[in-house]
C-alpha positions in Angstrom: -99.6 -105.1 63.5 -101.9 -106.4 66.3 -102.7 -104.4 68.8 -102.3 -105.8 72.5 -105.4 -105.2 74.9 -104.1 -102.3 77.3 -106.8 -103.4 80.3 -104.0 -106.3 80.5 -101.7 -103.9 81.8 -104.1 -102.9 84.8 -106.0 -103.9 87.6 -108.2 -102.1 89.6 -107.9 -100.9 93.5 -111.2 -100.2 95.4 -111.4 -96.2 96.2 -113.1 -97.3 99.4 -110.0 -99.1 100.2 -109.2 -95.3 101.6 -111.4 -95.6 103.9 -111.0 -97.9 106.3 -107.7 -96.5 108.3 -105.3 -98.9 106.7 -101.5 -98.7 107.0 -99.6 -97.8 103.9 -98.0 -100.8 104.2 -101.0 -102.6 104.1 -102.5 -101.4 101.1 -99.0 -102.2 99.4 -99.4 -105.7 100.2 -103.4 -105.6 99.3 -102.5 -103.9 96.3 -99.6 -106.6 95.4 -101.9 -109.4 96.2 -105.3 -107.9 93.8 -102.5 -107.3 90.9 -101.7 -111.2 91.5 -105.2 -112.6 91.7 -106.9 -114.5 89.0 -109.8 -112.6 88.2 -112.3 -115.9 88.0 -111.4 -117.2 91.5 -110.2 -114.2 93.3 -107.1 -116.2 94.2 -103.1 -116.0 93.9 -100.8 -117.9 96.0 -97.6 -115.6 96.5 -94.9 -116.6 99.4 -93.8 -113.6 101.7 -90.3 -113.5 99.7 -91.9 -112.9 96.3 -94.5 -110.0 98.3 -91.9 -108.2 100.2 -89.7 -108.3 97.1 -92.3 -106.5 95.3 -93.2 -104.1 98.1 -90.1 -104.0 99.2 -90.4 -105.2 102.8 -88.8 -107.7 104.8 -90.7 -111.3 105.2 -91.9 -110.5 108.8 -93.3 -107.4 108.0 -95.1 -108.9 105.1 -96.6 -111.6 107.7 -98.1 -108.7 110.3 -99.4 -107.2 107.4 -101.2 -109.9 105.8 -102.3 -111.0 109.1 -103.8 -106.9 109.4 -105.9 -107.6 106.6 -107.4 -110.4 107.2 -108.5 -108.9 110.9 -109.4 -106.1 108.3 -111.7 -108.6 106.2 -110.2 -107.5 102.7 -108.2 -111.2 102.4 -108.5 -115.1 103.8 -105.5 -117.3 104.0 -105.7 -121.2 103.8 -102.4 -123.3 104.2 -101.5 -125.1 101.3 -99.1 -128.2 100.9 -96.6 -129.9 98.3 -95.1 -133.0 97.7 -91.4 -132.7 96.7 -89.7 -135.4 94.0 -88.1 -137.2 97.1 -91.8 -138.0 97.9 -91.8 -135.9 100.8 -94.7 -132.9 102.1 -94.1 -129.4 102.6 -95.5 -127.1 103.8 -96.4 -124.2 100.6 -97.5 -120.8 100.3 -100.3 -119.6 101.7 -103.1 -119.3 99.8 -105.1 -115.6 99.6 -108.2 -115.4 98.6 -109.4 -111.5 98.0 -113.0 -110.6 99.9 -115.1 -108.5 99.0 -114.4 -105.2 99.6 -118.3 -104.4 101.0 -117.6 -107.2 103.6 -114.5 -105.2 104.6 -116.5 -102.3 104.8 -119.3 -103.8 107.2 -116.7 -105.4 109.5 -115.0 -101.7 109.8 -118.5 -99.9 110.8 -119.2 -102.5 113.1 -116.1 -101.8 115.1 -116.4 -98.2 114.6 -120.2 -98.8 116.2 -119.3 -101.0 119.1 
């Protein structure tokens, strides 16, 4: 019998996450987005439907929130686009890319300072 590796069964959430004022509903979605990520290019390219699904939240609320944490630092988005069998582009999901969390940090002590 083969053991499976148990660290596949968790990802980690920055304690200092805590500490920069967020909304509970924001550090569902950050949370939801770093258990998605691929943990060589810090990416994952989730729609709204699939995140508000998981979070349970409605597709708007998902959008104010992601946009939150970007203003927050913790995340960048970048469009993305696909081509459909018919030949035709589309607009795709977003796609996040997780930041460090000591930039986060910085960017909240600098608006605490100013």
């Amino acid at each position: 019998m083969q053991r499976k590796n148990v660290l596949n069964y968790y990802f980690t959430l920055p304690n200092q996450i805590f500490s920069l004022g967020l909304a509970s509903g924001e550090i569902a979605v950050y949370a939801f987005l770093l258990y998605l990520e691929d943990r060589k290019t810090y990416q994952c390219h989730p729609s709204y439907k699939t995140i508000g699904s998981a979070v349970d939240m409605s597709q708007n609320t998902v959008r104010k929130y992601v946009m939150a944490l970007e203003e927050h630092g913790l995340i960048t988005t970048e469009p993305t686009s696909i081509v459909t069998k018919d030949g035709v582009k589309r607009n795709g999901n977003l796609r996040y890319t997780i930041r460090p969390i000591s930039e986060a940090l910085e960017l909240f002590h600098q608006h605490q300072l100013a």
